[in-house]
Residue frames as qw, qx, qy, qz and C-alpha x, y, z in Angstrom:
[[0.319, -0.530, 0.554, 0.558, 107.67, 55.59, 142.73],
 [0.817, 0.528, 0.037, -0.230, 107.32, 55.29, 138.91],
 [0.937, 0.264, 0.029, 0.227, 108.66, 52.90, 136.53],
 [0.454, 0.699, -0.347, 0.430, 111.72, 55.77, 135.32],
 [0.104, -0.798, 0.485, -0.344, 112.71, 56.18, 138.82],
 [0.990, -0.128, 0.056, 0.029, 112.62, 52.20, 139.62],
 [0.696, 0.692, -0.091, 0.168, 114.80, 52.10, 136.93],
 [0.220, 0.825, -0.149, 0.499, 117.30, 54.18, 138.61],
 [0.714, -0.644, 0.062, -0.268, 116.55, 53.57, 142.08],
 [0.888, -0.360, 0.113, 0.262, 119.41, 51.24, 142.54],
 [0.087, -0.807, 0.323, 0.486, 123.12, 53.51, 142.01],
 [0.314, -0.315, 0.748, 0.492, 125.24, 50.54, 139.82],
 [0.545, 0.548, 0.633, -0.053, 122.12, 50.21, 137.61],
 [0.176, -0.374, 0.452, 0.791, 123.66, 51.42, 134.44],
 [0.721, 0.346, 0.559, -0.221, 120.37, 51.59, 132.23],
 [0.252, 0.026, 0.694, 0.674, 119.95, 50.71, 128.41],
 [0.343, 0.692, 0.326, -0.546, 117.62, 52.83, 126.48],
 [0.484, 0.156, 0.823, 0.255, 116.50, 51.56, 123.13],
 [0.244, 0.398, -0.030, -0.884, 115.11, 54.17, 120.20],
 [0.267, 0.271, 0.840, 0.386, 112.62, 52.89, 117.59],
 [0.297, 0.081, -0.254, -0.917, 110.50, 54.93, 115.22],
 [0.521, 0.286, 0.757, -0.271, 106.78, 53.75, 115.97],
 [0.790, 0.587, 0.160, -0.073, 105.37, 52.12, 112.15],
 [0.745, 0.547, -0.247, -0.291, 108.49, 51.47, 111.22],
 [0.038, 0.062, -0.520, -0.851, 109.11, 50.03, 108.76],
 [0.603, -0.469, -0.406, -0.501, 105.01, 49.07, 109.63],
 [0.661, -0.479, 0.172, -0.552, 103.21, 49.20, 112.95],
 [0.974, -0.091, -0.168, -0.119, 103.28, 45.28, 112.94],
 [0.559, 0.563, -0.363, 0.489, 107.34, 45.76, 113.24],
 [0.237, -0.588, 0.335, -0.697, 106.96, 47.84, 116.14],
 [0.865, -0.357, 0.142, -0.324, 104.79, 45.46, 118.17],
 [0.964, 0.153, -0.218, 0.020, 107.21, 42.94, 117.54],
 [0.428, 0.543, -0.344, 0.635, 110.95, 44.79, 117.75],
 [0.087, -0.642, 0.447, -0.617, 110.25, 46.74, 121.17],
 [0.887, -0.307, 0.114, -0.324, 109.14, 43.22, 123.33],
 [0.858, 0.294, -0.172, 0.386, 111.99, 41.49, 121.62],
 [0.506, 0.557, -0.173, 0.635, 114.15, 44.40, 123.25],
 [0.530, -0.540, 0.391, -0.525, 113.04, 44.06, 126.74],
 [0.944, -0.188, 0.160, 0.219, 113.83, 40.14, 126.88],
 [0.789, 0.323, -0.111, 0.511, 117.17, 40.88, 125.30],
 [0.572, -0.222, -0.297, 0.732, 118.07, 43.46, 128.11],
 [0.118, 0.467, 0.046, 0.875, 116.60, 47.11, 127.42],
 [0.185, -0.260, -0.606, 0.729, 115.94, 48.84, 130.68],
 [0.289, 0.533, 0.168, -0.777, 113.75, 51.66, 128.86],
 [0.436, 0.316, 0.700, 0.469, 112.47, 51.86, 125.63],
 [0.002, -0.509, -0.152, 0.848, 112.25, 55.04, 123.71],
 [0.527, 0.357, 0.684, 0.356, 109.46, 55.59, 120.89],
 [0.058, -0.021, 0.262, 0.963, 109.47, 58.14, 117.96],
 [0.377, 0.745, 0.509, -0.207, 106.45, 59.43, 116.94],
 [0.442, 0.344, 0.485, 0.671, 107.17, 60.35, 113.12],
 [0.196, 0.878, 0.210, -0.384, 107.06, 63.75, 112.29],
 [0.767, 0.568, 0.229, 0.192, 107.79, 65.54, 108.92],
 [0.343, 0.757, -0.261, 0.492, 110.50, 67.82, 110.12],
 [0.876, -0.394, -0.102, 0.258, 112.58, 65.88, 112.65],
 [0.147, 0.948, -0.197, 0.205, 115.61, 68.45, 113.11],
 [0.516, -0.669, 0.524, -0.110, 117.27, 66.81, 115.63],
 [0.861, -0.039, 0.505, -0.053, 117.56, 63.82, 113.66],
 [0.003, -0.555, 0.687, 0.470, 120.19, 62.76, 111.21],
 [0.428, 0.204, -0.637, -0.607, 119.57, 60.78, 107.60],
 [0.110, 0.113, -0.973, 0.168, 118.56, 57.45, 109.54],
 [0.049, 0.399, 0.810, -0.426, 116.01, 58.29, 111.56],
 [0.257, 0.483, 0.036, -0.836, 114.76, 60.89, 109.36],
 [0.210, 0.388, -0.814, -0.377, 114.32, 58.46, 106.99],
 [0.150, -0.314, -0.830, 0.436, 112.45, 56.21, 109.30],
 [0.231, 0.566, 0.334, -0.718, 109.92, 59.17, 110.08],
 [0.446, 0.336, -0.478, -0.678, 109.41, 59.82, 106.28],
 [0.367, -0.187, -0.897, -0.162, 108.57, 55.43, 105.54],
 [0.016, -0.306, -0.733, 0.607, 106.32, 55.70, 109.24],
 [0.286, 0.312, 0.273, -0.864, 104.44, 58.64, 107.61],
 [0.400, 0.327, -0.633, -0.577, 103.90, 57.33, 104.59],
 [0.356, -0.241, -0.902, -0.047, 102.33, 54.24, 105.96],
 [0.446, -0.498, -0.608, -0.428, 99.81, 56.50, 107.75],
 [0.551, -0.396, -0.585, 0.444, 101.25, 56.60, 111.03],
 [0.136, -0.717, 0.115, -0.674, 99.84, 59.74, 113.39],
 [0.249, -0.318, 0.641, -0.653, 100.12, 60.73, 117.26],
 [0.823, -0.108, 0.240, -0.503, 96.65, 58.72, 117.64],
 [0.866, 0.089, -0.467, 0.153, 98.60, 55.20, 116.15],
 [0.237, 0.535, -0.604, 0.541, 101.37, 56.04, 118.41],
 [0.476, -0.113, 0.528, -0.694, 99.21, 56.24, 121.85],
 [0.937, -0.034, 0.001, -0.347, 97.45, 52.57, 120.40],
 [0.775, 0.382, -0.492, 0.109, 100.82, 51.07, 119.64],
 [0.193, -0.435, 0.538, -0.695, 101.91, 52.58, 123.37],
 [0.598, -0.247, 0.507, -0.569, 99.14, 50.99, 124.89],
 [0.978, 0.069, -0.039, -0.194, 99.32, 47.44, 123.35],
 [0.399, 0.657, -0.447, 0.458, 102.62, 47.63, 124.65],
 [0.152, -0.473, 0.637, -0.590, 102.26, 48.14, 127.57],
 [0.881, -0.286, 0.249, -0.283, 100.28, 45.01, 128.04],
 [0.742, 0.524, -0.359, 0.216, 103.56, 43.44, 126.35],
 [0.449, 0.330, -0.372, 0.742, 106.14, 44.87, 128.75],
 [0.461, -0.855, -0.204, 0.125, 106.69, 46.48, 132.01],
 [0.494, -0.202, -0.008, 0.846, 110.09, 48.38, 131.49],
 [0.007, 0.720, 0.010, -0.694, 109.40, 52.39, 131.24],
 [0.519, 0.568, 0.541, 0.340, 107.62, 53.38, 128.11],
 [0.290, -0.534, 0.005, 0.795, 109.13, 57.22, 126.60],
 [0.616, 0.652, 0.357, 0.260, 107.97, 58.95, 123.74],
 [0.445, -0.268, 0.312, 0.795, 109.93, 61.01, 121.49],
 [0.472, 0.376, 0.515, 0.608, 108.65, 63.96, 119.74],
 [0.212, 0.122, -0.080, 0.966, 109.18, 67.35, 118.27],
 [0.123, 0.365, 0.485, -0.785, 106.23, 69.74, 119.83],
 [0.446, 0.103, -0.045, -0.888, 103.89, 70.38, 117.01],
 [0.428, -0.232, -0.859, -0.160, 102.33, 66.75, 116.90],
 [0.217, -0.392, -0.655, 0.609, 101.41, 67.33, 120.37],
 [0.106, 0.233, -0.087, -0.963, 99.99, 70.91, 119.78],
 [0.511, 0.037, -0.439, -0.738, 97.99, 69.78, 117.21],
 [0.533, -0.269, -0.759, -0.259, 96.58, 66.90, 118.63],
 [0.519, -0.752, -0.164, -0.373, 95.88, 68.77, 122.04],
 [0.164, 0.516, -0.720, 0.435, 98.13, 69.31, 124.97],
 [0.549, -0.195, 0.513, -0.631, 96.04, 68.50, 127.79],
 [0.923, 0.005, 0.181, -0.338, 94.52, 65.36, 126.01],
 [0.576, 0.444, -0.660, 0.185, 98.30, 64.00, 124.93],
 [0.091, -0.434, 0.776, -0.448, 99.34, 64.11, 128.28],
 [0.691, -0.068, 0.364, -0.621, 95.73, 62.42, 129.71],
 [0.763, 0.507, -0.342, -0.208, 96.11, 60.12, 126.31],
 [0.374, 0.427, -0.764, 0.307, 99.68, 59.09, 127.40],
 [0.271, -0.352, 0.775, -0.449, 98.80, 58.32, 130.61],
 [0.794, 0.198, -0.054, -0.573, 96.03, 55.89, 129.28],
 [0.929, 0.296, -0.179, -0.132, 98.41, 54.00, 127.37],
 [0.794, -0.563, -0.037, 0.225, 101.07, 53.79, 130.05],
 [0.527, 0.710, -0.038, 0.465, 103.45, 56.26, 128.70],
 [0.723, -0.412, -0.299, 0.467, 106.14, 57.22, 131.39],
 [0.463, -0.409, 0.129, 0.775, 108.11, 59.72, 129.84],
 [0.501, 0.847, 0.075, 0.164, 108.34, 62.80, 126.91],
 [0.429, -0.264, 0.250, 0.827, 111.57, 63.75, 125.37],
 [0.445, 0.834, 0.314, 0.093, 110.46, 66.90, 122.92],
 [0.625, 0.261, 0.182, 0.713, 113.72, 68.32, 120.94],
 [0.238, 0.583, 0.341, 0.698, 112.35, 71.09, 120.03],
 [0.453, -0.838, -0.212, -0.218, 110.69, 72.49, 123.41],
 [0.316, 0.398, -0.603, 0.615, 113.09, 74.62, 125.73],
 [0.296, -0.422, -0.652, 0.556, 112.41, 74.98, 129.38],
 [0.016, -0.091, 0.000, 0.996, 111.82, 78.44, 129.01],
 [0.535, -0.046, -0.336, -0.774, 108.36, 77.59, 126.98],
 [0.507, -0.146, -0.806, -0.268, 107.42, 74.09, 128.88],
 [0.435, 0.070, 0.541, -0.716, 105.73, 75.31, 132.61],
 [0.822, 0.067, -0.143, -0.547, 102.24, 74.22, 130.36],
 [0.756, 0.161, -0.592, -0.227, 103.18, 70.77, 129.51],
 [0.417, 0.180, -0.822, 0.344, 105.14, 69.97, 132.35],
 [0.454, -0.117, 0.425, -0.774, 102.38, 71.02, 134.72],
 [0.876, 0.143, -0.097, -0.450, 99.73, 68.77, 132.56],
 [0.815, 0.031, -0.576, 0.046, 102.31, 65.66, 132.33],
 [0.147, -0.278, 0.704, -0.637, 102.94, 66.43, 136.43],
 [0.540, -0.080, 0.244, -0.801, 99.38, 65.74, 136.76],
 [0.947, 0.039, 0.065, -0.311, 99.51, 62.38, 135.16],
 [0.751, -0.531, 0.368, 0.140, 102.70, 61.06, 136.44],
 [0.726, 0.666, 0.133, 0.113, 104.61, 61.96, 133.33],
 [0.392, -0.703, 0.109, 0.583, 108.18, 63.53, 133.27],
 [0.441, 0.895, -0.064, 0.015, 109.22, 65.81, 131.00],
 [0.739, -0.477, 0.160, 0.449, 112.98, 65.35, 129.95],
 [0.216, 0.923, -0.142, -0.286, 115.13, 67.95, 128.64],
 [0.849, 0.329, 0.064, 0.409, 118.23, 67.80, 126.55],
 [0.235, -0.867, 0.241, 0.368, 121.60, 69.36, 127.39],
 [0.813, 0.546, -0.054, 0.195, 124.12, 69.61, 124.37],
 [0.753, -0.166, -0.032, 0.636, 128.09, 69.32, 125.04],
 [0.201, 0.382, -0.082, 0.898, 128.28, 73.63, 124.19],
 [0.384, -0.735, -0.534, -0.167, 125.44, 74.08, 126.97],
 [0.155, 0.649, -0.343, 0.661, 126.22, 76.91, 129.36],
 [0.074, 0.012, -0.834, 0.547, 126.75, 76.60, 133.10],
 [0.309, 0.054, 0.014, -0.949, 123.48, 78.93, 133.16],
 [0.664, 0.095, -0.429, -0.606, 121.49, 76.45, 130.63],
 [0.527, 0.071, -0.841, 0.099, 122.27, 73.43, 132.54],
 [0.091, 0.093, 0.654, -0.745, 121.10, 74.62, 135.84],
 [0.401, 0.199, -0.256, -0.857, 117.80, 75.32, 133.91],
 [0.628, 0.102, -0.683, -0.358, 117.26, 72.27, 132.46],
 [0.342, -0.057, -0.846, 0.405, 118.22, 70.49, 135.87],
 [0.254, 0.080, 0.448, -0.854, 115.53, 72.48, 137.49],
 [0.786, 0.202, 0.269, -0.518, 112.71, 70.89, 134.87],
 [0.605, 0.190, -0.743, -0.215, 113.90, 67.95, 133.62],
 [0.731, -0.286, 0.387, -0.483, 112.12, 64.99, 135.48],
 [0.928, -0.160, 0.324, -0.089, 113.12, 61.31, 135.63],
 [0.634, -0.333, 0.336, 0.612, 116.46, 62.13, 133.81],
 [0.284, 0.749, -0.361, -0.478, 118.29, 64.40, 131.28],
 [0.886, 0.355, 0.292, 0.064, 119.14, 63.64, 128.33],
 [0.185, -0.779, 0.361, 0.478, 122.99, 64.67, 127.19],
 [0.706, 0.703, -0.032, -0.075, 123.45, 65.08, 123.56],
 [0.765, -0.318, 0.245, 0.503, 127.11, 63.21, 123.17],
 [0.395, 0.054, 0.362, 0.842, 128.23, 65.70, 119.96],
 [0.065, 0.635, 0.338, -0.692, 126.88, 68.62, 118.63],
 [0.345, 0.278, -0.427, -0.788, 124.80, 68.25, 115.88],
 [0.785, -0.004, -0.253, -0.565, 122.10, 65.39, 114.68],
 [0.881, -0.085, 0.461, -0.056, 121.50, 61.50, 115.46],
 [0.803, 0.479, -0.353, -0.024, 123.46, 58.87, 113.55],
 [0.854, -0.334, 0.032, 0.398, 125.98, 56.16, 114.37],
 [0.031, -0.864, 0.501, -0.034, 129.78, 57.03, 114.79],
 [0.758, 0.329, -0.513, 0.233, 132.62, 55.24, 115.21],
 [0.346, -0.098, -0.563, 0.744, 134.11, 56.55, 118.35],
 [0.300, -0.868, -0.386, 0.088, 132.15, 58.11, 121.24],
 [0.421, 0.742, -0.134, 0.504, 133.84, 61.93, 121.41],
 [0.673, 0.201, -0.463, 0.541, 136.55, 62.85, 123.68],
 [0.043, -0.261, 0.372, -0.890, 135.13, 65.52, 125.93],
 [0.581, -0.578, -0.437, -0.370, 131.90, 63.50, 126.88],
 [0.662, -0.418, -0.484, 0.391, 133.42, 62.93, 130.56],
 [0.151, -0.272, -0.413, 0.856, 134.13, 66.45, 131.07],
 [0.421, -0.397, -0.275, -0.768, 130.58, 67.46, 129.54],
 [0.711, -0.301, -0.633, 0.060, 129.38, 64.63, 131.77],
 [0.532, -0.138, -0.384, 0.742, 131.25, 66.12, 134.92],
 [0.148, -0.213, -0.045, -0.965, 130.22, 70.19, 134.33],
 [0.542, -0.367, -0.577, -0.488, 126.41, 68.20, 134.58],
 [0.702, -0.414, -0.579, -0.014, 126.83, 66.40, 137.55],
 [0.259, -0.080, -0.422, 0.865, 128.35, 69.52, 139.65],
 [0.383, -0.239, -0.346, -0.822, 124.77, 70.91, 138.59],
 [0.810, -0.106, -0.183, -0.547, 122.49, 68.02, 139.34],
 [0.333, -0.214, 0.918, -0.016, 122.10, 64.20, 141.05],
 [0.815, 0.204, 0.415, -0.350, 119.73, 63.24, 138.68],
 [0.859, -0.042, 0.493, 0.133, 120.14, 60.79, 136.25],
 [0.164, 0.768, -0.291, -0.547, 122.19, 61.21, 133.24],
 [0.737, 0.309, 0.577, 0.170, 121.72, 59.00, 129.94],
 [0.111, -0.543, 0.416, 0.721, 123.73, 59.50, 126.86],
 [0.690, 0.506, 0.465, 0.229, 122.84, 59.32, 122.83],
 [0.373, 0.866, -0.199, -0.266, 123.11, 60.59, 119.58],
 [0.294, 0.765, -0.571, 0.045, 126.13, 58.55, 117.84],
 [0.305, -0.551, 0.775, -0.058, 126.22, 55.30, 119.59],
 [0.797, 0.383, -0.275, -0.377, 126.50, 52.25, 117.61],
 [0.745, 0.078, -0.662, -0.004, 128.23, 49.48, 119.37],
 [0.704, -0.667, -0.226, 0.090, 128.82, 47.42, 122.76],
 [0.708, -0.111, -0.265, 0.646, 132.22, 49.12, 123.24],
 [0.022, -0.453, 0.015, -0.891, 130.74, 52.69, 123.04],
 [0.674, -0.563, -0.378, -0.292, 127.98, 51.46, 125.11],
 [0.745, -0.300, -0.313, 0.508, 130.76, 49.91, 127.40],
 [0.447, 0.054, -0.174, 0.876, 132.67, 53.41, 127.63],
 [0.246, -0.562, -0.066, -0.787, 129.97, 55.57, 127.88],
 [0.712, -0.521, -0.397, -0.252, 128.40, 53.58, 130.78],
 [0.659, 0.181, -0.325, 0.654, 131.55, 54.56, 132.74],
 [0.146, 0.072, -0.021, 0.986, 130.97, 58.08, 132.76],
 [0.401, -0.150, -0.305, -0.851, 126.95, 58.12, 132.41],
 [0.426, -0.054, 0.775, -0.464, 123.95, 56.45, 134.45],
 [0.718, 0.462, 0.508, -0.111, 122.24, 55.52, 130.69],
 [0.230, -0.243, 0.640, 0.692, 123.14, 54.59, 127.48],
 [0.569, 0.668, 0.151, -0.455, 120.61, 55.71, 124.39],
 [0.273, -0.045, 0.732, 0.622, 120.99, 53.73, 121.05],
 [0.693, 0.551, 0.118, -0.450, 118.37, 54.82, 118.06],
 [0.330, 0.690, -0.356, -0.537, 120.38, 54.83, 114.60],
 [0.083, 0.417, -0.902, -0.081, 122.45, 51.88, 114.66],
 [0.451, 0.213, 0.720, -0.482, 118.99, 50.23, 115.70],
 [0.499, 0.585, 0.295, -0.567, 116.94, 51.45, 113.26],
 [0.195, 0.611, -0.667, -0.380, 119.79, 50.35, 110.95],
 [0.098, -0.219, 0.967, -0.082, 119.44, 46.66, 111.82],
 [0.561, 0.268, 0.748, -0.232, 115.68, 46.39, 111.63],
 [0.489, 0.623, -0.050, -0.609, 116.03, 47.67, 108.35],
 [0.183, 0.459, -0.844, -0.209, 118.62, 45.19, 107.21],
 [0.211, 0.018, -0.965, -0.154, 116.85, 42.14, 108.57],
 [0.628, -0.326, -0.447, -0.548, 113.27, 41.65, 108.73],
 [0.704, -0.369, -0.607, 0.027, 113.66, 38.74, 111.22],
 [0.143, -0.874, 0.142, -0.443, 115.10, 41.10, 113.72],
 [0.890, -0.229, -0.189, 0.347, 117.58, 38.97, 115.21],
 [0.639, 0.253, -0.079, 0.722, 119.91, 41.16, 114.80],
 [0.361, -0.633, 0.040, -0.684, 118.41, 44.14, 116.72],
 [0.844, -0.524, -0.106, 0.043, 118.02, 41.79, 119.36],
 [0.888, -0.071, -0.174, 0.421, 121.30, 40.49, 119.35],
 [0.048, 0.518, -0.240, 0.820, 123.15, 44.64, 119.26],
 [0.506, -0.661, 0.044, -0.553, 120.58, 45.17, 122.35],
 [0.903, -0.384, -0.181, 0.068, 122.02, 42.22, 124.31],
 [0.823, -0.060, -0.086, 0.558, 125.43, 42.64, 123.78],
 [0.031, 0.486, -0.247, 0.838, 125.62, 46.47, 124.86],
 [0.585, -0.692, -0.009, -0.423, 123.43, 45.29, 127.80],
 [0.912, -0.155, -0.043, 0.377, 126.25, 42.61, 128.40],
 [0.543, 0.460, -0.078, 0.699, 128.55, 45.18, 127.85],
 [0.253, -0.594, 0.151, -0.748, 127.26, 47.89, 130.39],
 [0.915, -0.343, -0.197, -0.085, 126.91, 44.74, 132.57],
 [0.804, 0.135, -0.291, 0.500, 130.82, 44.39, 132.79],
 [0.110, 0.452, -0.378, 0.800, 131.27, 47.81, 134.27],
 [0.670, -0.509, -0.180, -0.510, 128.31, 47.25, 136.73],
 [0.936, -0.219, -0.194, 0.197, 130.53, 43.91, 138.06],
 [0.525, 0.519, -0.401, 0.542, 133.18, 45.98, 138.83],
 [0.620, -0.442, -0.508, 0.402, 134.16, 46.39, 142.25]]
């Protein structure tokens, strides 16, 4: 069984799934921020690899990628910061990124790479199903899952799709259009949420837009994972000492805790 499906393995296990851009604002950040965010309650932990045209991503994290590059960071930091991690941690390690890093730094030796430095998962925006048979064959082969993204206009069609190659869980875009906090989580996630799970039993983790423990709390209702980046990436920017990153990551895991205790 791998880590993602541990994870999962148990039904009320409602997980938390942390975003951070790897180098920033420096490498030294990183090493620090994503250890701090497994003791304070994150179940997963998802890392960017910076790239210079992040589409999916809204002013925050695009931002983030732009300071990361600029300090040098490439796929090959990423896959050293990965693996001095992973002697750090033992919760499910995920990268995040758009398809031509990869490309260019070799499919076959990413995947082989990742598995090196104990990399569990890829999320890649940009790649449909339609184009990922290659990769997902090569990250089959080293115990990798490939996870897609479904967005809240997806069609019955596209969702079956995705559910057919998305491995250790989808990923359901909560609005339709880029990352960044919100205020309120949007009003049709539970029947996007619903359309999914007549599709598929696998797991289903929300982002894009959440930014506190009461979204956390409402999404975990409806969803088997909650996905914070922005509001994250907001906090280690504000305080160096990263207390405050911690402290957001506890109290949405305390939060997604309360629904768990329910009877």
């Amino acid at each position: 069984m791998s880590r993602i499906e541990a994870v999962f393995k148990n039904a009320k296990n409602k997980v938390l799934i942390p975003y951070v851009t790897v180098g920033y604002p420096d490498v030294e950040t990183t090493l620090k921020v994503v250890p701090l965010l497994a003791k304070n309650g994150a179940d997963m932990i998802e890392l960017g690899i910076p790239f210079s045209d992040p589409l999916a991503d809204g002013v925050t994290i695009q931002q983030a990628s732009f300071q990361a590059l600029q300090n040098g960071v490439t796929t090959s930091t990423c896959l050293e910061v990965a693996n001095k991690l992973r002697q750090q941690v033992n919760v499910p390690l995920v990268f995040m990124s758009y398809y031509n890093p990869l490309f260019k730094y070799g499919l076959e030796r990413f995947c082989r790479d990742c598995a090196k430095a104990g990399i569990d998962g890829l999320i890649i925006p940009d790649l449909p199903p339609e184009e990922g048979s290659g990769l997902e064959k090569l990250a089959q082969n080293n115990n990798i899952d490939v996870i897609y993204l479904l967005a809240p206009t997806s069609t019955l069609e596209r969702i079956r799709l995705v559910a057919d190659h998305s491995s250790g869980f989808i990923y359901l875009v909560s609005v339709t259009g880029v990352t960044g906090a919100r205020q309120e989580s949007p009003k049709n996630l539970s029947g996007f949420i619903s359309r999914v799970r007549k599709v598929t039993d696998k797991p289903l983790c929300v982002g894009f837009g959440i930014a506190s423990p009461e979204q956390a709390r409402q999404i975990a209702q409806v969803a088997d994972g909650v996905i914070v980046g922005s509001r994250l990436i907001q906090l280690i920017e504000q305080d160096p000492t990263l207390r405050q990153a911690g402290d957001l990551i506890q109290e949405m895991k305390q939060a997604i805790r309360a629904i768990q205790d329910l009877p």
